[in-house]
ROVO-48675 format. One record per atom (N, C-alpha, C): x negated, y, z negated. Coordinates in steps of 0.02 Angstrom, whole numbers, padded with zeros to 5 digits, always signed. Example, Ala and Ser with C-alpha at 12.3 -4.5 7.8 and 13.67 -1.06 7.14 Angstrom:
-00660-00284-00390-00615-00225-00390-00660-00165-00390-00642-00112-00354-00684-00053-00357-00645+00002-00394
***
This chain:
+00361-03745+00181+00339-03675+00173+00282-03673+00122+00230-03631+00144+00176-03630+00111+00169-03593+00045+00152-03609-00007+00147-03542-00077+00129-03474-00075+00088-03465-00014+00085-03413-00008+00147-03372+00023+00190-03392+00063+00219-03375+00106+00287-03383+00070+00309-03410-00005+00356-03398-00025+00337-03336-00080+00290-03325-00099+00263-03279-00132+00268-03207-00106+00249-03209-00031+00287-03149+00004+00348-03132-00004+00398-03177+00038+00461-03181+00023+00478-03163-00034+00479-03170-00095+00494-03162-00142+00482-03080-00148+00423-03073-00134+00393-02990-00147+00410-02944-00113+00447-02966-00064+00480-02928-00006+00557-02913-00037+00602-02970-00060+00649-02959-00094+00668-02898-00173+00595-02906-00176+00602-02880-00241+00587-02787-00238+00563-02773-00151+00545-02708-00158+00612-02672-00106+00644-02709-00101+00697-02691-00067+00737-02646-00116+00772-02592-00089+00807-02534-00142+00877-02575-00155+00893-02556-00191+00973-02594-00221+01015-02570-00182+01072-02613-00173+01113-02560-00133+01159-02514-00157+01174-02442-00157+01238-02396-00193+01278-02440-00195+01297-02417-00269+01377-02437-00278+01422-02413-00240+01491-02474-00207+01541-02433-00170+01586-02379-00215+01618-02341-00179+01653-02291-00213+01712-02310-00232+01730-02280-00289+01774-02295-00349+01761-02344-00392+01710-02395-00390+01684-02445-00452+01655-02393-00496+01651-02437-00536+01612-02421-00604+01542-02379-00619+01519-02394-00530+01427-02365-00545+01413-02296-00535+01472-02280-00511+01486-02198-00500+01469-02166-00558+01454-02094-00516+01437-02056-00588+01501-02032-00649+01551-02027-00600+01604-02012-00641+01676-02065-00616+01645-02118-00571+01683-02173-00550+01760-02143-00526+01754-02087-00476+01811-02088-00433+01773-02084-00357+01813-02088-00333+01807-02086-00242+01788-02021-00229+01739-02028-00195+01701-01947-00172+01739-01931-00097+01755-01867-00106+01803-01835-00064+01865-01824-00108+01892-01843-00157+01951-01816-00183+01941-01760-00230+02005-01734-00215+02017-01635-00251+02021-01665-00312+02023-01603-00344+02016-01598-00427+02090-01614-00447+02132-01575-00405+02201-01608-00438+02196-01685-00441+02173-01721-00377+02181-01798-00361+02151-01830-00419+02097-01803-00444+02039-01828-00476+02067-01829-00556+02097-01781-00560+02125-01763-00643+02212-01814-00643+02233-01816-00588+02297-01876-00578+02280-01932-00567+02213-01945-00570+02198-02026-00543+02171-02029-00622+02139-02006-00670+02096-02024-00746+02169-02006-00785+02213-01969-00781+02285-01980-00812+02312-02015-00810+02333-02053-00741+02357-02121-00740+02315-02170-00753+02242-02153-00782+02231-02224-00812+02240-02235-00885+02278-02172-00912+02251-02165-00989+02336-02220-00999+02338-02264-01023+02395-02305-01045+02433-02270-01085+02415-02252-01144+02450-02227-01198+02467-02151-01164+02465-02117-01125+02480-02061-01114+02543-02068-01061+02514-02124-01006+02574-02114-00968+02646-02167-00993+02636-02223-01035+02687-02242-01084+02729-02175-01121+02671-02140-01149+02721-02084-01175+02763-02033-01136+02734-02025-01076+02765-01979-01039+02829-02029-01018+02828-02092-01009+02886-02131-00966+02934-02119-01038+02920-02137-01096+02963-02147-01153+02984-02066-01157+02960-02033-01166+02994-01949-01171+03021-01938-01118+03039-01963-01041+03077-01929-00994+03141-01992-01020+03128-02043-01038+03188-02079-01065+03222-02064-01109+03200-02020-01169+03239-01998-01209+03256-01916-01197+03236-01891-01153+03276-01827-01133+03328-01859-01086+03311-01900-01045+03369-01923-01008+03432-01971-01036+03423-01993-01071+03449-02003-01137+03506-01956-01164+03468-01893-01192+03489-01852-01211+03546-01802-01212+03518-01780-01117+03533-01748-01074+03597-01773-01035+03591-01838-01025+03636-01866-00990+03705-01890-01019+03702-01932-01090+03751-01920-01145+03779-01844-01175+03764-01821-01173+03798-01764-01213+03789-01691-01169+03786-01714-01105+03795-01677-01043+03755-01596-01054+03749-01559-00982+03713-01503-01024+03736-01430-00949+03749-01365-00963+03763-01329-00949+03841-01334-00922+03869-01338-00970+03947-01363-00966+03972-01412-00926+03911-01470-00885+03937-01508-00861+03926-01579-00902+04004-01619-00902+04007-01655-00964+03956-01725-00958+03965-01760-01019+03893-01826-01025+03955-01876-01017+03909-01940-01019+03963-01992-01012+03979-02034-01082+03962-02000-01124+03977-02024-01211+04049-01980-01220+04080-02006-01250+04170-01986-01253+04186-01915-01323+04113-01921-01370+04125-01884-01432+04075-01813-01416+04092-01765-01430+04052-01719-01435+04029-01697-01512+03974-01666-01523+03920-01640-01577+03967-01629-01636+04029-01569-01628+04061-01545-01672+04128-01580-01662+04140-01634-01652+04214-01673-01647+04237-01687-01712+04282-01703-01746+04294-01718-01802+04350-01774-01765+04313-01828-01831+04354-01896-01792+04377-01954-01859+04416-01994-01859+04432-02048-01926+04398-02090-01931+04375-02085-01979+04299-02145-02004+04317-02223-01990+04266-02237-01969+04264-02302-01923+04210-02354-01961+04232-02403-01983+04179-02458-02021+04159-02414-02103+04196-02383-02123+04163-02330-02170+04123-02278-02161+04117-02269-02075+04056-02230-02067+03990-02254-02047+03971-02325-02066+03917-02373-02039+03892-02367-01990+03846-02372-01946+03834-02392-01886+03881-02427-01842+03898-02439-01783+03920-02485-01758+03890-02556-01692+03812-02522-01718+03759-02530-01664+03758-02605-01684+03743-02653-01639+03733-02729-01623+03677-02724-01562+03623-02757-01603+03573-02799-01535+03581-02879-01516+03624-02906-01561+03612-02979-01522+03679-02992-01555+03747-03014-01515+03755-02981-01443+03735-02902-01437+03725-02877-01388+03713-02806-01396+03767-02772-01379+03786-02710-01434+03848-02683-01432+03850-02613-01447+03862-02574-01411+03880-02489-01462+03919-02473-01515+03982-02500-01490+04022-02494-01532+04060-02438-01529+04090-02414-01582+04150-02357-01575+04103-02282-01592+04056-02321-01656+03984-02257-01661+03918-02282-01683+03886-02283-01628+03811-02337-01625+03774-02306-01692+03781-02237-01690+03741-02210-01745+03758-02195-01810+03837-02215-01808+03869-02202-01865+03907-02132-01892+03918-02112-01934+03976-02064-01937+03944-02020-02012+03947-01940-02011+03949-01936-02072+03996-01929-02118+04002-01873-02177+04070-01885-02216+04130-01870-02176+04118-01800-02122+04184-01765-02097+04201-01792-02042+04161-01853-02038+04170-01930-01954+04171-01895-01912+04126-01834-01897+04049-01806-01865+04028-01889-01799+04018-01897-01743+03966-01965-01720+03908-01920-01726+03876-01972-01764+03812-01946-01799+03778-01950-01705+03780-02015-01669+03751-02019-01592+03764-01929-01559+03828-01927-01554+03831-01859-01503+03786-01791-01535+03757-01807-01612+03751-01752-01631+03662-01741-01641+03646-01819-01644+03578-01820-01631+03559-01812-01556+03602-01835-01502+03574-01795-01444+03569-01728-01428+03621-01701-01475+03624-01629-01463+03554-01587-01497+03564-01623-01541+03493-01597-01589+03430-01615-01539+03421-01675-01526+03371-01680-01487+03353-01614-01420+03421-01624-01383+03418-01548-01320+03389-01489-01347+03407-01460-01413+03410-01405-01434+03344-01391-01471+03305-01469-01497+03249-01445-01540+03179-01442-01461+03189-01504-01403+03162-01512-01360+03137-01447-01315+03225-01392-01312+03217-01346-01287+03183-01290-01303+03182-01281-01400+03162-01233-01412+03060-01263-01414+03049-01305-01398+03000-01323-01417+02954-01306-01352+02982-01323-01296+02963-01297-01231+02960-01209-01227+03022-01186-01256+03013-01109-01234+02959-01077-01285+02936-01104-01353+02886-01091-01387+02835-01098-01355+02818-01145-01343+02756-01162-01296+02726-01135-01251+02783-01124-01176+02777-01069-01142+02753-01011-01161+02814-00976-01188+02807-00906-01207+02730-00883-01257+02727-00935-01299+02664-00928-01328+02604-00941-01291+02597-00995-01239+02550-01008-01216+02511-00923-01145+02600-00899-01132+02593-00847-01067+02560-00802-01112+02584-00771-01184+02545-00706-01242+02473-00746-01228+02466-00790-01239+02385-00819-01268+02349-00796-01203+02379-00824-01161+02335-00828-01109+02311-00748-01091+02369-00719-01088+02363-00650-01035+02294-00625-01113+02324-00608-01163+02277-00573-01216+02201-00605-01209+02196-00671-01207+02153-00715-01213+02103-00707-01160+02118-00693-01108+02104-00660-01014+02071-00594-01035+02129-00550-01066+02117-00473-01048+02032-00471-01096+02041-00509-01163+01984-00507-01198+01927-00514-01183+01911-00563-01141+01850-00592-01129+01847-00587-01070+01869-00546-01022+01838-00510-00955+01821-00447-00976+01865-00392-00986+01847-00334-00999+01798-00304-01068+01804-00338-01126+01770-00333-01160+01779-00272-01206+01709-00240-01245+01704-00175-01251+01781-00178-01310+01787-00096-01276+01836-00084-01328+01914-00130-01319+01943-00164-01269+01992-00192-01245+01992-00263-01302+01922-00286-01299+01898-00330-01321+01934-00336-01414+01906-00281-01415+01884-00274-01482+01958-00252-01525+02004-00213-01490+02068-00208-01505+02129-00252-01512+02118-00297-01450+02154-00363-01447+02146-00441-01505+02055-00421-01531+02043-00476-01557+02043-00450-01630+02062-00395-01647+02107-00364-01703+02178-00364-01739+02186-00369-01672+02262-00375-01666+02270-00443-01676+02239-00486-01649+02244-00549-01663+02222-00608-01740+02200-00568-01766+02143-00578-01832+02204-00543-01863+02254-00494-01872+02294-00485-01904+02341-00530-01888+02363-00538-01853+02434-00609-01852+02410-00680-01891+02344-00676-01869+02317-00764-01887+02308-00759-01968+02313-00692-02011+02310-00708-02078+02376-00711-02095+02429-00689-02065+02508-00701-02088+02514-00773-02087+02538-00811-02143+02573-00876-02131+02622-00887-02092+02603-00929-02036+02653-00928-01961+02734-00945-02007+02728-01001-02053+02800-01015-02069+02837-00969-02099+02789-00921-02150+02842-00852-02168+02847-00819-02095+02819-00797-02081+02826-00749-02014+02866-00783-01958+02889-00843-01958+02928-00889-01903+02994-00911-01950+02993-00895-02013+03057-00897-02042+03059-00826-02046+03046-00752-02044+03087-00694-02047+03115-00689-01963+03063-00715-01922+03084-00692-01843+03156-00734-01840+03162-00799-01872+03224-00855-01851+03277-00807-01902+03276-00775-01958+03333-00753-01961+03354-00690-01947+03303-00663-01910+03328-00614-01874+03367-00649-01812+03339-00680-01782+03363-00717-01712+03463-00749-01749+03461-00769-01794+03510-00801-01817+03576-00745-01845+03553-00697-01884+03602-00646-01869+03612-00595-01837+03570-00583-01798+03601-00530-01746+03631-00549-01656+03617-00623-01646+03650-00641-01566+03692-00695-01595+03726-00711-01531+03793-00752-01525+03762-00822-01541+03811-00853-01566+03766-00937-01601+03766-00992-01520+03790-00954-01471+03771-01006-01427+03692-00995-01394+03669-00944-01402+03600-00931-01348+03541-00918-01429+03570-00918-01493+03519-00921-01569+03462-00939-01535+03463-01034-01534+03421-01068-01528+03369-01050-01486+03375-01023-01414+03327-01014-01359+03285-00934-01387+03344-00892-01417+03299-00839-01443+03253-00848-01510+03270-00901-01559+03236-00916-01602+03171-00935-01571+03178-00984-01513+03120-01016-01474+03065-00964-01445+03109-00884-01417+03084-00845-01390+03029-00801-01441+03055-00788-01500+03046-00733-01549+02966-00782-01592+02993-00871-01604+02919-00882-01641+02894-00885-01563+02879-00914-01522+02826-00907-01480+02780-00831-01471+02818-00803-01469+02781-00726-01482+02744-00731-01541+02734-00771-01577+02708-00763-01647+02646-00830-01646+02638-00871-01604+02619-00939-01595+02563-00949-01544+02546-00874-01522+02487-00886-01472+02432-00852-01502+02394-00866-01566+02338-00828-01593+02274-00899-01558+02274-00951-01575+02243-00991-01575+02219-00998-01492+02262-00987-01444+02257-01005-01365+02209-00942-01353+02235-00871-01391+02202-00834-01363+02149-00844-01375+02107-00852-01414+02053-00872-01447+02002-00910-01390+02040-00960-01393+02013-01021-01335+02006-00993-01290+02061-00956-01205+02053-00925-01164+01984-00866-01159+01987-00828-01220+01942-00775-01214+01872-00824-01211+01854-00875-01246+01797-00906-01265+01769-00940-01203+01825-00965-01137+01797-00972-01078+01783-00914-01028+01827-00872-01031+01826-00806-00995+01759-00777-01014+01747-00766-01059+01666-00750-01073+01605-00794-01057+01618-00870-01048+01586-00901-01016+01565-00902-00924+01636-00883-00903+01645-00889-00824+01652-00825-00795+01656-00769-00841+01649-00725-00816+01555-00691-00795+01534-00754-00811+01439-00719-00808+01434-00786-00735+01466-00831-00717+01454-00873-00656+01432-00833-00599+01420-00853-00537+01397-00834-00488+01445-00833-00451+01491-00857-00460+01550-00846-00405+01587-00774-00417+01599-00749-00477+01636-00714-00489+01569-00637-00493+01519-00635-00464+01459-00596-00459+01492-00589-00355+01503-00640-00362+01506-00631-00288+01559-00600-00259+01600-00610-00299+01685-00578-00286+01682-00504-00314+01633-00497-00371+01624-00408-00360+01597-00373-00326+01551-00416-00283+01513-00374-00237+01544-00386-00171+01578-00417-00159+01639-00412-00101+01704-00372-00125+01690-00342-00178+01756-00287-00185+01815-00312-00223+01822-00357-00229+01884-00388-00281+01895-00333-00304+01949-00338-00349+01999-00306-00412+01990-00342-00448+01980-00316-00519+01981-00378-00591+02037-00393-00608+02098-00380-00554+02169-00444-00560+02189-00496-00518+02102-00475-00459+02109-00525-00424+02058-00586-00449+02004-00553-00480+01941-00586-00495+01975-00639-00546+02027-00605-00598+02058-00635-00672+02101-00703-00632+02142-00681-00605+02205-00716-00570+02176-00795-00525+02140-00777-00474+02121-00795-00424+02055-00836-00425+02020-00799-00467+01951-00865-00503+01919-00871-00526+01942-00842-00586+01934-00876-00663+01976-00907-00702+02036-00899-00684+02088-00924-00724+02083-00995-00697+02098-01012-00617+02094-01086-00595+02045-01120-00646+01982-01091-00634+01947-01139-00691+01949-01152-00757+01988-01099-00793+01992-01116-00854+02086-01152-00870+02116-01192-00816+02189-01194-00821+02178-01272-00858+02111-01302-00861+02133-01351-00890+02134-01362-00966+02086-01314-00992+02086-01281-01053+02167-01296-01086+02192-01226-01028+02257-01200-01060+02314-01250-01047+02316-01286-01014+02371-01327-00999+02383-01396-01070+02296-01394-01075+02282-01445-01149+02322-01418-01218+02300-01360-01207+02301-01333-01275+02366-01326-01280+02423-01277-01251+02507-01282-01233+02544-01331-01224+02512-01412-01213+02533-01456-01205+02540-01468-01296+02475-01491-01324+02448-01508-01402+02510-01475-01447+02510-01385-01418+02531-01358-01465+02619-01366-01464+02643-01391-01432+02717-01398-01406+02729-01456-01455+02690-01506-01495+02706-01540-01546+02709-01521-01610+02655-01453-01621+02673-01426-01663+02715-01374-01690+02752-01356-01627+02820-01333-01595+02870-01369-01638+02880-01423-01633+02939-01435-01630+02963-01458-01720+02884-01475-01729+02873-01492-01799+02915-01412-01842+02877-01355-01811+02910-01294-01854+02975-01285-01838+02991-01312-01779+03069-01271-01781+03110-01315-01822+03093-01383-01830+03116-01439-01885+03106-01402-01962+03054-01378-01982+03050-01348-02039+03084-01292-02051+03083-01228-01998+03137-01202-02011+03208-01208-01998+03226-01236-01973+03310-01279-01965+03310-01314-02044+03264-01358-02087+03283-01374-02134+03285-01337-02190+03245-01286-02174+03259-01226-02247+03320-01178-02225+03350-01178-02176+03419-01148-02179+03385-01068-02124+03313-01070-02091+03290-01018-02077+03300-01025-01970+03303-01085-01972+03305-01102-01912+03371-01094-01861+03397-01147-01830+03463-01159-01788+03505-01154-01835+03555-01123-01821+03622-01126-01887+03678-01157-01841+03715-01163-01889+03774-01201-01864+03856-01135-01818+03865-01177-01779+03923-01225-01772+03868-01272-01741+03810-01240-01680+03743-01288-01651+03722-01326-01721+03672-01382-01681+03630-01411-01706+03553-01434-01701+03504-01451-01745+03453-01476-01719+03418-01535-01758+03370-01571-01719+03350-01633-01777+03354-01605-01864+03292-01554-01861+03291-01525-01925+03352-01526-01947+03406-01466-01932+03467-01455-01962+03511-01532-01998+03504-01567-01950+03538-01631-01956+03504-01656-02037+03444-01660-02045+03428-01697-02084+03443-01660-02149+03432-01576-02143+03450-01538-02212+03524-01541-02214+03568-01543-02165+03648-01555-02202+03663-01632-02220+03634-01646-02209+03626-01746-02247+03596-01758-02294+03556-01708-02300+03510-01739-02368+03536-01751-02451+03586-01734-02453+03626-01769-02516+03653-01822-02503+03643-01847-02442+03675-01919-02444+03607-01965-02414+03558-01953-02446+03500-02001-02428+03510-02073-02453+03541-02066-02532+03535-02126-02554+03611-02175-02531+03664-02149-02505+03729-02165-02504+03713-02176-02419+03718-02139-02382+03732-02137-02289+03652-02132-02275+03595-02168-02288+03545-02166-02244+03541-02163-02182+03579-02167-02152+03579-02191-02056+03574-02111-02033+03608-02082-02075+03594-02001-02057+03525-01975-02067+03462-02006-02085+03410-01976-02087+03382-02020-02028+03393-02077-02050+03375-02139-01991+03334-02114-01912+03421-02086-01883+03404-02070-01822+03373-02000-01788+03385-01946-01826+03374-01887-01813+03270-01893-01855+03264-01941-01882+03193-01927-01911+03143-01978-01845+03183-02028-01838+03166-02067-01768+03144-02037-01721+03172-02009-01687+03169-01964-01625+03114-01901-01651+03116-01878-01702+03064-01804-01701+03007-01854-01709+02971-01899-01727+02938-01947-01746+02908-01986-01682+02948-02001-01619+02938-02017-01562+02927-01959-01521+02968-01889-01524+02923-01841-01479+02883-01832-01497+02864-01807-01552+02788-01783-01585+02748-01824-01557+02758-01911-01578+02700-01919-01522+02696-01941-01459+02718-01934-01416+02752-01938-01371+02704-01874-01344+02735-01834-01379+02692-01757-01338+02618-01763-01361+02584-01798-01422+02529-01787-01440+02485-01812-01387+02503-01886-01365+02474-01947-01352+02448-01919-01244+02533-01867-01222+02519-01834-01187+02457-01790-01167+02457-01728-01226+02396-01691-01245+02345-01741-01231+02336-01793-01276+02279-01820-01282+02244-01844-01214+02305-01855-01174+02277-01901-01087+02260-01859-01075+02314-01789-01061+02285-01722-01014+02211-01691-01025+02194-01697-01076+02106-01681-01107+02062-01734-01078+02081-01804-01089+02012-01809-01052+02041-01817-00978+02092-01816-00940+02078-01787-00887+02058-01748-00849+02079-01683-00886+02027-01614-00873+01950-01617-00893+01920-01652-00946+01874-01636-00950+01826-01694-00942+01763-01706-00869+01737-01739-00862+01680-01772-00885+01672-01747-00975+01618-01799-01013+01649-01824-01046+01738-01861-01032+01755-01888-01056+01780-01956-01037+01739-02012-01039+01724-02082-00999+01759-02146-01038+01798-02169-01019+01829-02238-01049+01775-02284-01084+01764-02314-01117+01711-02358-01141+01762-02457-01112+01710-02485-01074+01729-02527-01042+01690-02590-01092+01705-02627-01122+01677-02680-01185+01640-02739-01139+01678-02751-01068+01682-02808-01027+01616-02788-00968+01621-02726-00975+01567-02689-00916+01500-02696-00964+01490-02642-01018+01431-02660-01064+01419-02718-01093+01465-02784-01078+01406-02854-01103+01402-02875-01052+01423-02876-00989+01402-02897-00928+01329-02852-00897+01325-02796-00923+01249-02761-00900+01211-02798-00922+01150-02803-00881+01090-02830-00877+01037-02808-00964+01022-02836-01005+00965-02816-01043+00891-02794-01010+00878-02709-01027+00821-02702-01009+00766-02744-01051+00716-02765-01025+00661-02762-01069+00640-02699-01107+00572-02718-01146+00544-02649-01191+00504-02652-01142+00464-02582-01103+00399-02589-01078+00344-02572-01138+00311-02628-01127+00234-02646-01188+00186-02577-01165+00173-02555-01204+00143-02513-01212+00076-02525-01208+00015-02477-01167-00066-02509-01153-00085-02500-01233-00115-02554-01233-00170-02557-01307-00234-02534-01313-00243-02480-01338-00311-02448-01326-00350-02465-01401-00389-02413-01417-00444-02434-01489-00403-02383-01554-00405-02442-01589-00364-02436-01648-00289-02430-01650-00266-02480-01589-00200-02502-01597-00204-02558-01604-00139-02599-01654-00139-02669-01655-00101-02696-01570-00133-02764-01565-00097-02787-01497-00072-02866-01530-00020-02903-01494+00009-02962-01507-00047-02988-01498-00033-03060-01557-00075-03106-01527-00054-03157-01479
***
């Protein structure tokens, strides 16, 4: 072959267009498969986040855990002691837990002074702080939202009343104002349903921050073109709110109610330990640790396990939050270490040298 004629060849190769990347590699713009829904799309970047779906597998293990030992709506668990049993101290009260051989024992978690199984009573605590931590969440997240909605569509004076109303709660310190609501909740209903109304009463108190957020997209999406289009086809602004604007702003809110459900559980722990929270004959992590706390230096195992577990949901739920965000939100891209040193180095393009620029020699 002649020089000239590999010289073609060559020049022919080189003006040829690259070929697209196939779909779902890396060269994508947002590297999923084109044709999949937004749900698919936000369940396929969740399941890649490791630390999020570890946490979600470890938190359905320890509600199941939980739930399943120390049984729940009067149907019984398969652990033999219940929360409030009073039983004859076993090993002094010690643990009875063994990992190698591995063993439970008579009380894996140990016993307190009144031989209490500290095990049946930290699951109970766990159900009860888990539960109120969910119905906070909820209930706070449904106030945030609806106020958060009504604000930043309608505006004007609606606007301006709601985000008053809201600017007054957010200067009350949530923990005074979530310790007067818990002892109201604590002496006026029956001590079996306390807990879920304690859960009910701060969540009402716990959605200043969501609303905030909600209104701040609603004022964004409420100027789109879609929702221009749905007024001039006649909508209702509970269909316009409901139907499509809210879809778009659900990933917002699902983030933020997720996040805030850790800091849920953190307060109902603080008030259970100042005596403002769950009261007894029930229990909750918190509670557990303030009726033990004179025996920190004597029975440690009683802070042990009930500080364990609030310590593993917290993040557990954080690490959650954290996947669900950048799933919802798409400028948020994995950094691949193995992908960026395998890219190609551009050159610099040299710049023309005109009069009175220096040029290489």
């Amino acid at each position: 072959m002649t020089t000239a004629a590999k010289t073609d060849k060559a020049l022919a190769k080189l003006q040829k267009e690259p070929k697209p990347p196939k779909p779902g590699k890396s060269g994508t713009a947002a590297g999923e498969k084109a044709g999949l829904s937004q749900g698919q799309i936000v369940r396929k970047r969740f399941l890649g986040n490791t630390g999020a779906v570890i946490s979600l597998v470890l938190l359905a293990l320890i509600l199941l855990l939980a739930y399943s030992a120390g049984g729940f709506f009067g149907i019984p668990g398969w652990w033999k002691y219940t929360h409030n049993q009073v039983n004859d101290l076993v090993n002094g009260g010690a643990p009875t837990l063994q990992l190698f051989p591995f063993s439970l024992g008579e009380h894996p978690f140990g016993q307190d002074r009144l031989g209490r199984d500290t095990f049946a009573q930290t699951m109970r605590g766990v159900q009860i702080s888990v539960a109120v931590m969910f119905i906070i969440g909820l209930v706070g997240g449904f106030v945030g939202v609806v106020i958060g909605a009504a604000a930043g569509y309608f505006r004007g004076f609606v606007e301006s009343v709601l985000m008053r109303l809201t600017d007054v709660v957010i200067i009350i310190p949530l923990i005074i104002l979530a310790a007067v609501l818990g002892q109201l909740a604590g002496s006026r209903v029956p001590a079996g349903v306390q807990p879920y109304v304690l859960g009910l009463l701060v969540g009402v108190a716990v959605w200043t921050g969501l609303a905030r957020l909600v209104r701040a997209e609603f004022l964004s999406l409420r100027e789109r073109e879609f929702v221009d289009a749905a007024r001039i086809a006649g909508a209702s602004s509970t269909r316009i709110i409901f139907k499509h604007i809210l879809p778009n702003a659900v990933g917002v809110i699902i983030v933020s109610v997720t996040l805030s459900m850790s800091s849920a559980i953190l307060l109902e722990t603080s008030l259970s330990y100042i005596g403002m929270g769950v009261k007894a004959p029930d229990v909750s992590l918190g509670l557990l640790i303030s009726q033990n706390q004179e025996a920190f230096s004597t029975r440690p195992w009683l802070f042990w396990w009930p500080g364990m577990f609030i310590v593993a949901i917290c993040l557990c739920v954080n690490f959650i939050g954290d996947g669900l965000r950048d799933a919802f939100d798409p400028r948020q891209k994995k950094f691949n270490s193995k992908r960026a040193k395998d890219a190609p180095v551009q050159s610099p393009v040299p710049t023309p040298s005109g009069p009175g620029q220096l040029t290489d020699a």
